[in-house]
VOROPA-152162 format. One record per residue (C-alpha): chain; x, y, z; residue in one letter. Coordinates in pm, 1 decimal. Layout:
! residues N
chain,xx,yy,zz,res
A,X,Y,Z,A
...
END
This chain:
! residues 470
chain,xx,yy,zz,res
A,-580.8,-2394.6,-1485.9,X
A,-827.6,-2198.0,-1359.0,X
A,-912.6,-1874.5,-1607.5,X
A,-1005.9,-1484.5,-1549.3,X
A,-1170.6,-1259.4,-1723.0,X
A,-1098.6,-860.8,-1698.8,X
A,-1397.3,-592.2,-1660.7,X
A,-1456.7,-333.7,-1919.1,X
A,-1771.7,-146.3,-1950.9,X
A,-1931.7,-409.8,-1744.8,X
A,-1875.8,-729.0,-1930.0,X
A,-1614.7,-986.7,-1877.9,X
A,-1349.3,-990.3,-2104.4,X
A,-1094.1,-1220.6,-2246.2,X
A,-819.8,-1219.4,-2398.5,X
A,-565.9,-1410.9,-2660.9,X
A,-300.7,-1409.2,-2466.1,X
A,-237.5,-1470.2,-2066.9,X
A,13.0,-1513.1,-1831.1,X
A,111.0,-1771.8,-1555.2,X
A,23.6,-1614.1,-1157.2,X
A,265.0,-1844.7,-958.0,X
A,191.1,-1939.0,-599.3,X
A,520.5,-1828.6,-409.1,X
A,443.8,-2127.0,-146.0,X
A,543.7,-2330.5,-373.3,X
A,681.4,-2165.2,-657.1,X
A,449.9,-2308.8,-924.3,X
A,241.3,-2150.2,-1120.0,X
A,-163.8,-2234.1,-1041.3,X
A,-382.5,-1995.3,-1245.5,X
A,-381.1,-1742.2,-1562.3,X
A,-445.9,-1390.6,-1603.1,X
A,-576.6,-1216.6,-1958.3,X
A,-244.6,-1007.5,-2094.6,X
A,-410.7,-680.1,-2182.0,X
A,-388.7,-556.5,-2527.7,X
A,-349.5,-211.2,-2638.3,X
A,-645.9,-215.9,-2800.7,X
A,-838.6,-367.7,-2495.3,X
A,-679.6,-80.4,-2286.6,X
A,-820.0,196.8,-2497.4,X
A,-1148.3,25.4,-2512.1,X
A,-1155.7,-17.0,-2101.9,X
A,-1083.5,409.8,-2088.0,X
A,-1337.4,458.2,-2339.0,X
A,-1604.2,264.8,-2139.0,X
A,-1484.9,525.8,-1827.5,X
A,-1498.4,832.0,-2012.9,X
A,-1865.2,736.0,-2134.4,X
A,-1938.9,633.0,-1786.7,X
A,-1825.1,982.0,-1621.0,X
A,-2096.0,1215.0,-1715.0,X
A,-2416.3,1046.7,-1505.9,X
A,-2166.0,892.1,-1301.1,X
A,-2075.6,1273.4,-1132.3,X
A,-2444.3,1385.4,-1184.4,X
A,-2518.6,1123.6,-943.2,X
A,-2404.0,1154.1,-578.0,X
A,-2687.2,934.0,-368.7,X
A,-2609.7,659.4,-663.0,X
A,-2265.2,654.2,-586.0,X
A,-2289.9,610.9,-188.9,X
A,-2527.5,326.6,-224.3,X
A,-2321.3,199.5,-480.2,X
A,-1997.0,161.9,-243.8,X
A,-2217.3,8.9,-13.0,X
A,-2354.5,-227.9,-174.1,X
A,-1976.9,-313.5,-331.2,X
A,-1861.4,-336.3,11.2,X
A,-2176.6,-567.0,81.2,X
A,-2080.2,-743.4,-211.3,X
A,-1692.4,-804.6,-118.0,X
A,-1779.3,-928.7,218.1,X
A,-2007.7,-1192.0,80.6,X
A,-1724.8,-1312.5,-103.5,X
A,-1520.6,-1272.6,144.4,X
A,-1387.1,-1652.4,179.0,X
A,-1297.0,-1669.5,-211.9,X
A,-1136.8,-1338.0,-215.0,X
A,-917.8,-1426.8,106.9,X
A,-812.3,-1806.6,-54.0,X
A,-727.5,-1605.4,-407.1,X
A,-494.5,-1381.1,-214.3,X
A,-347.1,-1578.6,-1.1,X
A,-234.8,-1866.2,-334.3,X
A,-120.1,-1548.1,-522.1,X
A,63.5,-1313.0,-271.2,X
A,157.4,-1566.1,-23.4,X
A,36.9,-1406.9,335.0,X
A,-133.7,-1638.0,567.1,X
A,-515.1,-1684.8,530.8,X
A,-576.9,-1483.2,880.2,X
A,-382.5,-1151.9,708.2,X
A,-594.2,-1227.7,400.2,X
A,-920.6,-1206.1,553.2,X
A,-813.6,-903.6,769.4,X
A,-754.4,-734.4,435.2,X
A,-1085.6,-833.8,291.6,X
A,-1224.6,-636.7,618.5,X
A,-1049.0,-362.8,567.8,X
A,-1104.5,-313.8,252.9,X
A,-1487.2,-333.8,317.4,X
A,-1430.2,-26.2,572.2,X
A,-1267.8,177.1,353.0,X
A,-1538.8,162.1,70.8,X
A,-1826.5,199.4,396.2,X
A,-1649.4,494.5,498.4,X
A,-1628.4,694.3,225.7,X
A,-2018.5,609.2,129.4,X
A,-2091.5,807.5,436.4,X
A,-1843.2,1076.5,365.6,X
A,-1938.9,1395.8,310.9,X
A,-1805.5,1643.3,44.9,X
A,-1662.2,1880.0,128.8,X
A,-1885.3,2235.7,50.3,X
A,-1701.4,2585.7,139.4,X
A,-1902.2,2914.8,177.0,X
A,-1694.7,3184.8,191.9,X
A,-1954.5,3465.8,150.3,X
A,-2331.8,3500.0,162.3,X
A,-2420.8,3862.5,291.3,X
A,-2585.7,4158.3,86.8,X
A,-2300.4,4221.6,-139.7,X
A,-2236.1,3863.2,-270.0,X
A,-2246.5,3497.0,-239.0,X
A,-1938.8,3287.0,-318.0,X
A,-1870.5,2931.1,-237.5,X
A,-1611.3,2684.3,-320.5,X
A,-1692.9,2345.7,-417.7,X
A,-1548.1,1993.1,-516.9,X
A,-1569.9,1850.7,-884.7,X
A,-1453.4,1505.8,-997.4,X
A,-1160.0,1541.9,-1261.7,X
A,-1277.1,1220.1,-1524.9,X
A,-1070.8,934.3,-1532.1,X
A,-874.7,813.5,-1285.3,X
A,-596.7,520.2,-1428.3,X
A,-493.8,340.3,-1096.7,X
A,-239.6,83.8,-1033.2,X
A,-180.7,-108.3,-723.2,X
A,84.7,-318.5,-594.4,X
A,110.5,-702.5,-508.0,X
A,207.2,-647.1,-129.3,X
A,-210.4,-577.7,-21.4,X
A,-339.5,-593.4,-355.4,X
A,-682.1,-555.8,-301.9,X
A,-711.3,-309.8,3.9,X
A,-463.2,-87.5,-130.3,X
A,-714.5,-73.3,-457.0,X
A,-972.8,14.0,-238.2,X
A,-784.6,288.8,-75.4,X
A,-782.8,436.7,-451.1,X
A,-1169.5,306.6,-561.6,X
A,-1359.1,458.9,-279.8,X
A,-1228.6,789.3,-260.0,X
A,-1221.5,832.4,-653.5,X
A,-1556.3,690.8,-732.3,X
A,-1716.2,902.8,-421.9,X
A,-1587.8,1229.8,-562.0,X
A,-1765.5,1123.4,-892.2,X
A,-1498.0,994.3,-1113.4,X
A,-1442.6,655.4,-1308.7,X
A,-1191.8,467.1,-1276.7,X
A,-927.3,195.0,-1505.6,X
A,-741.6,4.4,-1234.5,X
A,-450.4,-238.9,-1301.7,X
A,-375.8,-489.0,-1039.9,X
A,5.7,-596.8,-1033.2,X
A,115.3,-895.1,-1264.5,X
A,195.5,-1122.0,-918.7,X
A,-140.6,-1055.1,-775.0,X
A,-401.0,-983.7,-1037.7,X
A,-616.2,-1245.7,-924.6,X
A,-837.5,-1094.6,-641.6,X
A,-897.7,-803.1,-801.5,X
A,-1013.5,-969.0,-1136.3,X
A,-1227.2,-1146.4,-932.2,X
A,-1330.9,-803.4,-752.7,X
A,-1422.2,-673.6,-1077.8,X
A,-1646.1,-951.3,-1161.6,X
A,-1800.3,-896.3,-837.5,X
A,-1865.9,-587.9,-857.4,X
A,-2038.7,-594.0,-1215.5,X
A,-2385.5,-618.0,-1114.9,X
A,-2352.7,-367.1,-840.4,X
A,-2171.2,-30.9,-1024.3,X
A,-2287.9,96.4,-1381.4,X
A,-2153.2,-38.1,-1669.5,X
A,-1752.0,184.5,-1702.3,X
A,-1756.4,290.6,-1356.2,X
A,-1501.2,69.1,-1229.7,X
A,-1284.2,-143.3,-1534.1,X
A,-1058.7,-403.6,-1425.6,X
A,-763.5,-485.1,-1637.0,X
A,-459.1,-700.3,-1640.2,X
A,-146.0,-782.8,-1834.3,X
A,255.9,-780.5,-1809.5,X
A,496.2,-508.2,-1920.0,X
A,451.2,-260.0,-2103.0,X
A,62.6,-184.6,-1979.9,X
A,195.2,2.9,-1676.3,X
A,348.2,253.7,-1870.0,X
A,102.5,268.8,-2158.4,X
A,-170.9,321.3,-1891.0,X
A,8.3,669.5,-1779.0,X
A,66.3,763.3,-2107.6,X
A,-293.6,715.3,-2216.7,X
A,-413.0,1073.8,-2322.3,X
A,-750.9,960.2,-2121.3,X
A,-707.9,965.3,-1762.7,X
A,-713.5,1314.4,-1617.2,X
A,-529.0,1134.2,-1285.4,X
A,-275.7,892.9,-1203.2,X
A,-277.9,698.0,-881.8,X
A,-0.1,438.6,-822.9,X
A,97.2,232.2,-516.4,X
A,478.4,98.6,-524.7,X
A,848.6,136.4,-577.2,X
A,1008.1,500.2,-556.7,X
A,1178.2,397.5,-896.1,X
A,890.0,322.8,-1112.4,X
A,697.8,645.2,-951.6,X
A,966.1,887.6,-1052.4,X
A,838.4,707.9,-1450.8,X
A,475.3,771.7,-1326.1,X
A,570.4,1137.5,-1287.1,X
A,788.6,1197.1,-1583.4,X
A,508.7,993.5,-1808.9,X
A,197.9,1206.2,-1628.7,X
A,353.6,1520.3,-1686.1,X
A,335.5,1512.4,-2019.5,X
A,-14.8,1631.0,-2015.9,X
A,-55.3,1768.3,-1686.4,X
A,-197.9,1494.2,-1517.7,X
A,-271.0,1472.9,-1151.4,X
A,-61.1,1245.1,-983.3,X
A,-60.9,1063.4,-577.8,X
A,233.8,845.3,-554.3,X
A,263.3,656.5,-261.0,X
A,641.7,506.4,-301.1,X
A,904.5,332.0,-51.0,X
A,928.2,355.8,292.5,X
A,1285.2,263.6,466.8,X
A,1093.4,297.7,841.9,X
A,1252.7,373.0,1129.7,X
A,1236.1,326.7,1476.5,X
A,1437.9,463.3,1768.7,X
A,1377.4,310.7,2085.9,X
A,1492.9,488.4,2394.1,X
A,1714.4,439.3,2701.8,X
A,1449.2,364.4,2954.2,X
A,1285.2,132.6,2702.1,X
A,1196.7,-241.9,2789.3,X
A,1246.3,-527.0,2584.2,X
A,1042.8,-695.1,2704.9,X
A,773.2,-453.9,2681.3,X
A,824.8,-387.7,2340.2,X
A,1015.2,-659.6,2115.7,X
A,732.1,-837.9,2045.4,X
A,497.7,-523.1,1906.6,X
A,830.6,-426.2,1716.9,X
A,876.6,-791.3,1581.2,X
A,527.1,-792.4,1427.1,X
A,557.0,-485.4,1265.7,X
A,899.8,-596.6,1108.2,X
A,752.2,-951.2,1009.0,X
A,385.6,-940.6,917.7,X
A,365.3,-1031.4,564.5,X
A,753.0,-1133.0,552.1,X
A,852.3,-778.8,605.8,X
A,625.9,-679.1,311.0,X
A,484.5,-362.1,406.5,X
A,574.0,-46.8,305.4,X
A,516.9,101.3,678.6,X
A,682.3,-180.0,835.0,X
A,959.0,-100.3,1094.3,X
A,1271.1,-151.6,863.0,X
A,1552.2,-37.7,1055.1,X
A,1579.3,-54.5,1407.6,X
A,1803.5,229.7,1672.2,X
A,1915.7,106.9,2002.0,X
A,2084.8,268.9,2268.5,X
A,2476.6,121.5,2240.8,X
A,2509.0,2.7,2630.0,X
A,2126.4,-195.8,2543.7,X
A,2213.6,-341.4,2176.9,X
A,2282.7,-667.9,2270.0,X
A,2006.7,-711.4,2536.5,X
A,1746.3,-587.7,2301.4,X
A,1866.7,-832.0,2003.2,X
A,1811.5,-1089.0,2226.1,X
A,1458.4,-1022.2,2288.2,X
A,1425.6,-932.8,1910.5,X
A,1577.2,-1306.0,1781.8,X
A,1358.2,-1467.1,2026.4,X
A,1050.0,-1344.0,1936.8,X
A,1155.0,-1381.5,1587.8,X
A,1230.2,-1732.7,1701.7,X
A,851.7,-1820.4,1759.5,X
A,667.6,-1699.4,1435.7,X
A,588.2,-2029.4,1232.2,X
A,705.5,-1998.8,883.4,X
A,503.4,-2211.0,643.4,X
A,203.4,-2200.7,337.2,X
A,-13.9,-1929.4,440.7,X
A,-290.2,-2228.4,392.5,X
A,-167.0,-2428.6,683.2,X
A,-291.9,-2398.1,1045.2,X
A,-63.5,-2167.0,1249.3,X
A,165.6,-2024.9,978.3,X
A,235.8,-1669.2,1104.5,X
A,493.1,-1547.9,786.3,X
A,408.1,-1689.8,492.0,X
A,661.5,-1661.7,214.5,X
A,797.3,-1389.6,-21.9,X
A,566.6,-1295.4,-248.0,X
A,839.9,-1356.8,-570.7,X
A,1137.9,-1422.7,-664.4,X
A,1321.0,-1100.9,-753.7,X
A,1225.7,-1015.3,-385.3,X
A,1373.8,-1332.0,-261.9,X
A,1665.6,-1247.6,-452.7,X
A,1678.9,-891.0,-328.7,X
A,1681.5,-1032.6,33.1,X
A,1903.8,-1257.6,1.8,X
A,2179.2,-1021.6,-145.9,X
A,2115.8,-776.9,117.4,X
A,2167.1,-995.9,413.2,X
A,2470.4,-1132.1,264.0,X
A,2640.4,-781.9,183.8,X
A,2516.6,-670.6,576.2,X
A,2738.4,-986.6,705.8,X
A,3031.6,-941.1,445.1,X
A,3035.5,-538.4,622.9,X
A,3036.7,-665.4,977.7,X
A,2673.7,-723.2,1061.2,X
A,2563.9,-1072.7,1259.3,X
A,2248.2,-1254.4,1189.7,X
A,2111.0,-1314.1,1557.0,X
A,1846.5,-1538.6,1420.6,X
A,1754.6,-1610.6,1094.1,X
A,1954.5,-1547.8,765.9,X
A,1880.3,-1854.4,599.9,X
A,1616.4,-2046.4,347.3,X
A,1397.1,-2308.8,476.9,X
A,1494.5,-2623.3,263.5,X
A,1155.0,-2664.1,70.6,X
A,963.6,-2525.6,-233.6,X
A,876.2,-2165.1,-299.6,X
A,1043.7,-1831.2,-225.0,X
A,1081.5,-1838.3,160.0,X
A,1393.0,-1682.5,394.8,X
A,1342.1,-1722.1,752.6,X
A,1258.1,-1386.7,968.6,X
A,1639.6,-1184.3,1054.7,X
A,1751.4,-1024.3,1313.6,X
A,2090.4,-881.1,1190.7,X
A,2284.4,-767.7,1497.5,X
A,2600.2,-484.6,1439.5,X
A,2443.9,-326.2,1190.3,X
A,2575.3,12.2,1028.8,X
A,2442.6,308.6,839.1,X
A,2591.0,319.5,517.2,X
A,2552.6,-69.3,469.8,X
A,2251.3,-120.1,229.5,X
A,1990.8,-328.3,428.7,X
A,2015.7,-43.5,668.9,X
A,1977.3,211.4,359.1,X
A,1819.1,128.5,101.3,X
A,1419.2,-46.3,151.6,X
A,1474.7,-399.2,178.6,X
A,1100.1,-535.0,178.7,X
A,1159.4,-857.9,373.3,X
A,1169.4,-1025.9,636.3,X
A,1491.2,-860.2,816.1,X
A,1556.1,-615.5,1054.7,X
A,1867.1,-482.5,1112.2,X
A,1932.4,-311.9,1509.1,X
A,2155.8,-47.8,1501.0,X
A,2333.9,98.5,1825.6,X
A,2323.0,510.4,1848.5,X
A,2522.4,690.4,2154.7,X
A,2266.5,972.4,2167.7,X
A,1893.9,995.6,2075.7,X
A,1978.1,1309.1,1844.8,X
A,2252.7,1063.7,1694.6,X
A,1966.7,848.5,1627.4,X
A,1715.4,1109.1,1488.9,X
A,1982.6,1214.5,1206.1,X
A,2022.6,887.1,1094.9,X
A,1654.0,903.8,1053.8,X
A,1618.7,1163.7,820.6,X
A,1951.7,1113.2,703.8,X
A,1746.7,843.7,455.4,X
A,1577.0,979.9,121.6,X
A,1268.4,844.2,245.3,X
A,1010.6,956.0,493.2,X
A,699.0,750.8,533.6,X
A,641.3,700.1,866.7,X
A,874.7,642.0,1237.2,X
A,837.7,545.2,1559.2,X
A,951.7,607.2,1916.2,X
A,951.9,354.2,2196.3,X
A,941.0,475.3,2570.7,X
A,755.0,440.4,2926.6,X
A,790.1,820.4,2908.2,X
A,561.7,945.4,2652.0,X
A,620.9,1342.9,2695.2,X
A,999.7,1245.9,2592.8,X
A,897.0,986.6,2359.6,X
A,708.6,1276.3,2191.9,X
A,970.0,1523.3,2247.1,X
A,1250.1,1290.5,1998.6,X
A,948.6,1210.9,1756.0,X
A,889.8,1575.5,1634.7,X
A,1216.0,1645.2,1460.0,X
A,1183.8,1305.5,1233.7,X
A,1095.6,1382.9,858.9,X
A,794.5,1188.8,766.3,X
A,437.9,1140.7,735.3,X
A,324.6,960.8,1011.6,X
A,503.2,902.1,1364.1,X
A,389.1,626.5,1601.6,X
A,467.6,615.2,1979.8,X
A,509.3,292.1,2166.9,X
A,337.1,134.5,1812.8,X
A,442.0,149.7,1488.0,X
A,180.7,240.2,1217.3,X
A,-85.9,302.7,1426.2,X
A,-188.0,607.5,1167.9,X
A,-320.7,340.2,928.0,X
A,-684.1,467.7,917.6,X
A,-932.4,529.7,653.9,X
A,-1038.5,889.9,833.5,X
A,-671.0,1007.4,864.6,X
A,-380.0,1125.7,580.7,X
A,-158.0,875.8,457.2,X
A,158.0,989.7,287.8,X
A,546.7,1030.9,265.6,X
A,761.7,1281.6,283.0,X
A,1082.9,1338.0,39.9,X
A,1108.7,1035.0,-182.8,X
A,787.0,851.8,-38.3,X
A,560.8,1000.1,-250.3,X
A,312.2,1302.6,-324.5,X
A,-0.8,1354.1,-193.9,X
A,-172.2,1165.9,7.8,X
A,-489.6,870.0,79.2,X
A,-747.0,825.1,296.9,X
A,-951.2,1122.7,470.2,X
A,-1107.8,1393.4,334.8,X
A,-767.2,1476.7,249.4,X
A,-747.0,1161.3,21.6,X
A,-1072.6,1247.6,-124.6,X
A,-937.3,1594.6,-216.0,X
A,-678.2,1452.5,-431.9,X
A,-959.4,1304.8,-694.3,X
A,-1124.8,1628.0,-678.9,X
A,-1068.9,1931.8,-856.3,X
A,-1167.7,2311.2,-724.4,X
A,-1433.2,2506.7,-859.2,X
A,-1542.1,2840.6,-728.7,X
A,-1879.5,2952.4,-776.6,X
A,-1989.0,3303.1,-697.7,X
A,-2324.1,3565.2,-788.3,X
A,-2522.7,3811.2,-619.7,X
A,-2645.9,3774.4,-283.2,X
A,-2914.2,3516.7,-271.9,X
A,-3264.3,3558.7,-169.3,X
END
């Protein structure tokens, strides 16, 4: 089997021990990944904490350094696209898209400026607030986008001057190990450490009296543990935890306008995306008219290896999740709720379940309440838009919504009440930009990525004031 090495202060790194990474295409396992040890852990924040003090003297070093990281990720860009595509299971297309956008996001932020307020500079006084790096940042990101949703947290935290220990999840470790050796020639030795490993280094990571910041991608369940473990010591914390996503199309809405934008969104990487429409409002006379369109669209996306020619949903990415999908859909139909297309397992290797349509659904079922993260979508009927907008909120989460009309002024007008981060008309996660805020409401998280607002959150205030200057 092929074998990985982690990153710490700039070497590679083995280990004794190391862990299968199974291909969910096929549900064997096809590479290994070095098991962390405490004692590799505490070396990996040492070599950050060494790292921080020319690392935040040095601004113009750490722009050209994201470039030339981003330079250096493209190059690689074929490798890093095949590695996430064996590990996480998306089709090779979706893996190279993230491979782009994760060169954007470090690009970006090399030309993003930091952020310098002057408050006063007049004859009685000068005063200014500025931006200071807080040390270590200990991040962890998730196996749905493994390596652009590490970039989200590397650019912005290595711009504002700090160093980083980033964990990659035990599914997907494989990119970003590779990532790390990438980027070895290109940052200073403890900039940027790349570790892996199982259970318990998650929770030993936030516990670690280093870090001065947590950042951590993933379930609202193991974030509430982030928080209780960070606050121990006061550290900083972004979360950015479940979405259950809805949309709310309206009465003057066309299927056939819109199924197919709201299919893709639902489906694209087997429903694995925390933004992904989740749950689905229809008017009550239109429900059956727009499942229609829905399970026919679903109908044409090619299920398959994300290696193979045409494949549009690959499978999902393990097989908890599997499991997780597969009790869902069966507890919607036990409660009344149809499966329109879909609701089955291909007959073949790995952890696939065909795209759903579930027809009839209800609030209070759980595939309509609680995040499913796969590849079904349950339509609901509503009598009345408001109807529709307090189911909504009526979830504990609020990441982002969307609203689906010819008439955009009214499409706007039902959009405003909904409790969430980010609200899409006539698209659904259209907000996804490195230059704009990313972040939930209520259970979804705290704080926020991307921006100057994302920046902000590795960056601590400092005010700095004197006489008037001459």
């Amino acid at each position: 089997m092929t074998q990985f090495t982690m990153t710490i202060d700039g070497s590679a790194v083995a280990t004794e021990y190391a862990f299968d990474v199974v291909n969910p295409a096929t549900a064997h396992s096809f590479a290994q990944a070095p098991d962390c040890t405490p004692q590799q852990l505490d070396a990996a924040m040492a070599a950050a904490a060494r790292a921080f003090p020319a690392w935040s003297r040095d601004e113009k070093l750490r722009r050209t350094a994201l470039r030339d990281a981003a330079d250096a990720l493209e190059a690689a860009g074929d490798r890093l696209a095949l590695l996430i595509t064996r590990e996480q299971g998306k089709p090779l297309a979706l893996s190279r898209d993230e491979i782009l956008a994760s060169t954007a996001w470090l690009r970006y932020y090399a030309d993003l400026e930091i952020p310098r307020e002057r408050i006063q500079d007049d004859a009685d006084g000068y005063a200014e607030v500025v931006s200071r790096p807080l040390g270590v940042v200990a991040a962890l990101a998730p196996w749905n986008f493994p390596l652009v949703l590490a970039a989200w947290k590397i650019a912005p935290a290595l711009l504002a001057g700090n160093t980083m220990v980033l964990k990659p999840s035990p599914y997907t470790p494989l990119a970003t190990l590779l990532t790390g050796e990438l980027l070895r020639p290109v940052l200073p030795a403890g900039v940027l450490n790349v570790i892996s490993g199982r259970d318990p280094l998650g929770a030993l990571m936030t516990a670690h009296p280093t870090p001065r910041k947590i950042s951590f991608t993933g379930s609202t369940a193991i974030g509430r543990k982030v928080a209780v473990a960070a606050a121990a010591d006061l550290k900083r914390v972004t979360l950015e935890l479940g979405g259950n996503d809805p949309a709310i199309v309206l009465e003057d809405a066309d299927p056939a306008a819109y199924a197919a934008s709201i299919v893709d969104s639902a489906f694209t990487n087997s429903g694995q995306v925390c933004f992904a429409v989740k749950r689905l409002y229809v008017p009550r006379r239109r429900h059956d008219e727009w499942v229609d369109a829905l399970a026919a669209r679903a109908a044409e996306l090619r299920v398959g290896d994300g290696l193979d020619d045409g494949v549009r949903m690959g499978p999902v990415s393990n097989r908890l999740q599997l499991d997780r999908v597969r009790a869902l859909v069966s507890d919607a139909c036990a409660h009344g709720a149809v499966a329109a297309f879909g609701g089955t397992e291909p007959d073949r290797a790995g952890y696939f379940y065909a795209p759903t349509v579930l027809a009839h659904a209800a609030d209070g079922s759980r595939v309509v309440d609680e995040e499913q993260f796969g590849p079904v979508l349950p339509v609901i009927p509503y009598r009345d838009p408001g109807d529709a907008v307090a189911a909504a909120n009526a979830s504990e989460y609020g990441l982002t919504a969307s609203v689906w009309s010819p008439d955009t002024d009214r499409a706007a007008e039902t959009a405003w009440p909904l409790e969430c981060g980010q609200v899409s008309l006539n698209a659904h996660g259209t907000g996804l930009r490195p230059d704009l805020p990313f972040g939930g409401h209520k259970s979804s998280g705290i704080g926020v990525e991307n921006g100057i607002w994302g920046l902000r959150e590795y960056s601590r205030l400092q005010v700095l004031t004197g006489p008037p200057r001459r």
